[in-house]
C-alpha positions as CSV (number, residue, x, y, z in Angstrom):
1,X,37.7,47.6,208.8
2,X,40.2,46.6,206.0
3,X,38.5,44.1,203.2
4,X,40.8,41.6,202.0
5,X,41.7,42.0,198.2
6,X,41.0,39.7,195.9
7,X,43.0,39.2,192.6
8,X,42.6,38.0,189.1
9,X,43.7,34.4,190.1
10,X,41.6,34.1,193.4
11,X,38.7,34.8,190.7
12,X,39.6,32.0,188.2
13,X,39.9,29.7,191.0
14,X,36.7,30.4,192.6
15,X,35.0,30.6,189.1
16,X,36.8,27.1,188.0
17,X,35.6,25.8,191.2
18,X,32.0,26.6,190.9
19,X,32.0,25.4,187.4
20,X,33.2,21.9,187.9
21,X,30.8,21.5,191.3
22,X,27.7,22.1,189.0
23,X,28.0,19.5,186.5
24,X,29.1,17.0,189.4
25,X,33.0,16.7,188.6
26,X,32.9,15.9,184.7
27,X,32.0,12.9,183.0
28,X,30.0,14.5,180.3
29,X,26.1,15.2,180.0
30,X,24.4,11.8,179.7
31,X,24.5,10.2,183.3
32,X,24.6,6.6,181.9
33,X,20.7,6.1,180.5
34,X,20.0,5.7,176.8
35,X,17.5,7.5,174.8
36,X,14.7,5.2,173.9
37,X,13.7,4.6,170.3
38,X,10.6,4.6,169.3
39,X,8.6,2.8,166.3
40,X,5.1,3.7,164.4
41,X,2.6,1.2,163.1
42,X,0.7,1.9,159.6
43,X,0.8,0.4,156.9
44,X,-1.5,0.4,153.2
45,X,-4.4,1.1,152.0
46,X,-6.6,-0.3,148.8
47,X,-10.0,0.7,147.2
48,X,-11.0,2.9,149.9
49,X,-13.5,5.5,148.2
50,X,-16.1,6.2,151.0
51,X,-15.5,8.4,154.0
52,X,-15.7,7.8,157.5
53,X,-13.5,4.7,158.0
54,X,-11.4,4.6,161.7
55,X,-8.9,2.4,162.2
56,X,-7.9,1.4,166.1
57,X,-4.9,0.2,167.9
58,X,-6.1,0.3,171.5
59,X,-6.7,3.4,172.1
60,X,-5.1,5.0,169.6
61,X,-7.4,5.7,166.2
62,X,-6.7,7.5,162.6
63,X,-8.8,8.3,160.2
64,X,-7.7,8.3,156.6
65,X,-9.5,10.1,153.9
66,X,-11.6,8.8,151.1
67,X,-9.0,7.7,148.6
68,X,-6.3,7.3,151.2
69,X,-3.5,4.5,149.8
70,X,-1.7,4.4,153.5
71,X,-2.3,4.8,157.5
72,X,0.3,5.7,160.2
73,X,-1.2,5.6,163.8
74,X,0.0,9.4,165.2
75,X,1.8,7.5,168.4
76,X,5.2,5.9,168.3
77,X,5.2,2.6,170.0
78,X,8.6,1.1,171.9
79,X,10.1,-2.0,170.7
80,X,8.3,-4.8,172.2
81,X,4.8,-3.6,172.0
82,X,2.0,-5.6,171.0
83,X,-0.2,-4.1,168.4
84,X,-3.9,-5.0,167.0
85,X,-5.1,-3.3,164.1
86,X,-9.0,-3.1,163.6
87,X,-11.8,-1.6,161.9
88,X,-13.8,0.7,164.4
89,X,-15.9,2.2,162.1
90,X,-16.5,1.6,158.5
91,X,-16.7,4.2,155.5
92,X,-20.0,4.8,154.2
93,X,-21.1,2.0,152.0
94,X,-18.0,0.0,151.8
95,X,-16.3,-3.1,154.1
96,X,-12.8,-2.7,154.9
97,X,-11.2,-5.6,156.5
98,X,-7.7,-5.5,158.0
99,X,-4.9,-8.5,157.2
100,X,-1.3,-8.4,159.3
101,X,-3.0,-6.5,161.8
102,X,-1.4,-7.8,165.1
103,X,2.0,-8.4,166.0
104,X,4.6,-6.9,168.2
105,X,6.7,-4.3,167.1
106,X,11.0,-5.4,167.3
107,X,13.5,-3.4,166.4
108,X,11.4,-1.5,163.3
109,X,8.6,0.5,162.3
110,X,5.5,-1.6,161.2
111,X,4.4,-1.2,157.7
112,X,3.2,-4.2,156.4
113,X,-0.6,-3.7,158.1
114,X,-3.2,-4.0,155.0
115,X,-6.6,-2.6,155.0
116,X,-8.6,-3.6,151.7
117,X,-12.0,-1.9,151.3
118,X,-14.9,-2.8,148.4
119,X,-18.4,-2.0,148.4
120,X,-20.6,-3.5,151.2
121,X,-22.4,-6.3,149.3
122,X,-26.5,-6.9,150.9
123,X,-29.2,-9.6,150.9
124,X,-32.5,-9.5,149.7
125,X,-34.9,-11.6,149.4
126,X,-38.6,-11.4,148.1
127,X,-41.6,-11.1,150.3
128,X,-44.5,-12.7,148.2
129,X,-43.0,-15.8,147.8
130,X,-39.2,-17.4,148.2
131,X,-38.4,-18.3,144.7
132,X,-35.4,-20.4,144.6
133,X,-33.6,-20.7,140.8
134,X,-33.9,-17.9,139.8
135,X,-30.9,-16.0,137.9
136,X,-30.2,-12.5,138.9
137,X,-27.7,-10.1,137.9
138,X,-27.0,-7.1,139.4
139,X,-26.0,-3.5,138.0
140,X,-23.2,-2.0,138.2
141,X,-21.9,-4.0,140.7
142,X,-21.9,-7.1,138.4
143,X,-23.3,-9.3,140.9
144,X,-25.1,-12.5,139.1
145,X,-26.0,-15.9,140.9
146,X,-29.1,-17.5,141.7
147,X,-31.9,-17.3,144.5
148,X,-31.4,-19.8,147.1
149,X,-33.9,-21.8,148.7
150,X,-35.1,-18.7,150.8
151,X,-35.4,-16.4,147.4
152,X,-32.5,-14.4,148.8
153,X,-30.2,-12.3,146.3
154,X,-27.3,-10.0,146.9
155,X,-26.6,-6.7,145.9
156,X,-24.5,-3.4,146.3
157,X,-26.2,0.3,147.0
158,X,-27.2,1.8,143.7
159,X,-27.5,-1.5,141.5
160,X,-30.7,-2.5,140.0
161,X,-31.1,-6.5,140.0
162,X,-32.8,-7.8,136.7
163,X,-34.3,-11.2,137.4
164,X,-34.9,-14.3,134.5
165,X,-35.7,-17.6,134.0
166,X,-33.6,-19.9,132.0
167,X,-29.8,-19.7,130.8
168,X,-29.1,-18.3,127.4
169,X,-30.5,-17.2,124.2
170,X,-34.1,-17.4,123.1
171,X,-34.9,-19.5,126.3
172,X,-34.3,-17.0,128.7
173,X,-37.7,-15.3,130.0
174,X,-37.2,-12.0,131.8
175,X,-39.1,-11.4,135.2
176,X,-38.2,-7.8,136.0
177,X,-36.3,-5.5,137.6
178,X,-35.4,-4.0,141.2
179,X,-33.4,-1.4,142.5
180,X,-33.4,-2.1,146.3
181,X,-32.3,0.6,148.8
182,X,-29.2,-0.5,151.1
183,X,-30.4,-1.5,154.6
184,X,-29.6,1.0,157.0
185,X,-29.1,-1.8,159.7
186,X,-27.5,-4.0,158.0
187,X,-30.6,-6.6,158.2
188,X,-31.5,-8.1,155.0
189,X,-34.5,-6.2,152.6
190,X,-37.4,-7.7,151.4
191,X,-39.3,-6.7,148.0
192,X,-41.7,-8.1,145.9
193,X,-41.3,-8.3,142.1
194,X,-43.4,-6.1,139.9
């Protein structure tokens, strides 16, 4: 049996050949479809100084650290995507609230979310008696005011409340001092003057 010979150009043609069948005939590598861009949503942080704080977008959440001055959600969005920015969990002893938190992202990535945290202000009130008028200030928190109607009285964790009678000078009669713990629930504390 004689085989049939081959030569150099038979080769290059059957090579050629084989080459142009397996991209499809030309017409480069991209078969008409675009690469989608993609977008992130953040934006800044101020007076966050606790830990713990989560911040959600649906299901996406980040966490900054204590201290942290901005937020980037870890997932790119595409253009035309509603977002919601919100609070899940607050830091430890602080309120953070969130302004420019929803939108829809267009043809940029979102930066203009706020989040501003300050220390998580309580109510207290006294238990022997509602005592309404009387000035309070509180410590170091600088809290002052005057019990309502209800003897109730703000104050941050850590501050001691000093509690007087009168405005100014000699007329002024000091009633005492408290240094309430913050609620753990949130619900206001009662206390009784000593």
């Amino acid at each position: 049996m004689t085989r049939p010979r081959i030569g150099v150009r038979s080769t290059a043609v059957v090579v050629l050949l084989c080459s142009l069948s397996g991209c499809g005939g030309g017409g480069g590598g991209n078969s008409g479809g675009t690469t989608a861009t993609t977008y992130t949503i953040g934006g800044t942080i101020s007076g966050l100084s606790a830990s713990g704080l989560v911040l959600a977008n649906g299901s996406q959440t980040v966490s900054p650290a204590s201290g942290a001055t901005s937020f980037t959600f870890p997932t790119a969005v595409d253009s035309g995507t509603n977002y919601s920015v919100t609070v899940s969990t607050q830091p430890s002893g602080q309120t953070c609230t969130v302004t420019n938190g929803s939108g829809t992202v267009s043809s940029a990535s979102v930066t203009s979310v706020a989040v501003s945290c300050a220390a998580t202000t309580y109510s207290g009130a006294f238990i022997d008696a509602p005592a309404q008028g009387l000035t309070y200030s509180a410590s170091p928190s600088g809290l002052t005011g005057t019990t309502d109607a209800s003897g109730a009285f703000r104050f941050q964790a850590g501050d001691t409340v000093t509690f007087s009678l009168g405005v100014g000078g000699s007329n002024v009669l000091n009633l005492g001092s408290v240094a309430p713990a913050a609620p753990s629930s949130g619900t206001a504390e009662l206390f009784v003057l000593t």
